[in-house]
C-alpha positions in Angstrom: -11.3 86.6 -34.6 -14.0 84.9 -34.6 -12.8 82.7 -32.6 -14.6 79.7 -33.0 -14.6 80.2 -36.8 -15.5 78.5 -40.3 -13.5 78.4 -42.1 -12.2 81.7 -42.0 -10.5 83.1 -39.3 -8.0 86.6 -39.2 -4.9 87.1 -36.6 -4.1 90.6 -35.1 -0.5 91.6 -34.1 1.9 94.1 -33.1 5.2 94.7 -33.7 6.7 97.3 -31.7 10.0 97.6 -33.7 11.3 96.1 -36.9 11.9 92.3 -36.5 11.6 89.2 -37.7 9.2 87.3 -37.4 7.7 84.0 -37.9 3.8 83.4 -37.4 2.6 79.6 -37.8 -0.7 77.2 -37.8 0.3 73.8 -36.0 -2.3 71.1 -35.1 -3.1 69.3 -32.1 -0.6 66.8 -32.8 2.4 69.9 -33.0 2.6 69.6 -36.8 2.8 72.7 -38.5 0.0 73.0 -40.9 0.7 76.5 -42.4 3.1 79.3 -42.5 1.3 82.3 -42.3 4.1 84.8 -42.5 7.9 84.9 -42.3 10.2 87.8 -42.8 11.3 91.0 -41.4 8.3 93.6 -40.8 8.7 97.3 -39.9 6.7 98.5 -36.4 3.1 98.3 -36.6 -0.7 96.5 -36.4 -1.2 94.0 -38.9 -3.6 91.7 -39.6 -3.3 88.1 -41.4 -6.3 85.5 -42.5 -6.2 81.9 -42.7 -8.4 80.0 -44.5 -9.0 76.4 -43.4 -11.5 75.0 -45.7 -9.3 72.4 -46.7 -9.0 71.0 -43.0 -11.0 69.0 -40.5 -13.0 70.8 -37.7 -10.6 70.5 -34.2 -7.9 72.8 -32.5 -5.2 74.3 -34.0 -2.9 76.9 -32.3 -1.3 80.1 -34.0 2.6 80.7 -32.6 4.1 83.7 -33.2 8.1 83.8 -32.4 10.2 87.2 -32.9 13.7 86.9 -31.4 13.0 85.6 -27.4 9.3 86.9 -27.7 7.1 83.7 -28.0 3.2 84.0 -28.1 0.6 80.7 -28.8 -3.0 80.9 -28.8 -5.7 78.6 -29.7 -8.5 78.9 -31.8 -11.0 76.6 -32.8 -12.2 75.3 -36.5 -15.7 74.0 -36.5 -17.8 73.0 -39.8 
């Protein structure tokens, strides 16, 4: 949320048990344009921002992998 956002924009997840996971910004094109977080985290709600000041308005898509659970959604940069 927000969802369209500029330039700001911040992630909520869950993890229901410790895991590793890996939570990415990738462009239209499939090119990952950010590594948001990667590493083992124990269960709980987190929240993570992403700043994309630096980039051109468009879609991007957030994918979040940990173990066989895989989750994209797409959010929407416009300046």
């Amino acid at each position: 949320y927000p969802n369209p956002f500029n330039p700001i924009t911040t992630i909520t997840y869950q993890v229901p048990e410790y895991s590793n996971i890996n939570i990415s910004i990738y462009n239209i094109n499939g090119q990952i344009i950010h590594n948001l977080h990667s590493g083992f985290v124990s269960p709980g709600e987190y929240l993570v921002s992403w700043d994309a000041k630096n980039l051109s308005s468009g879609v991007y898509f957030v994918k979040m992998v940990s173990g066989s659970f895989v989750t994209t959604q797409k959010i929407m940069l416009v300046k």
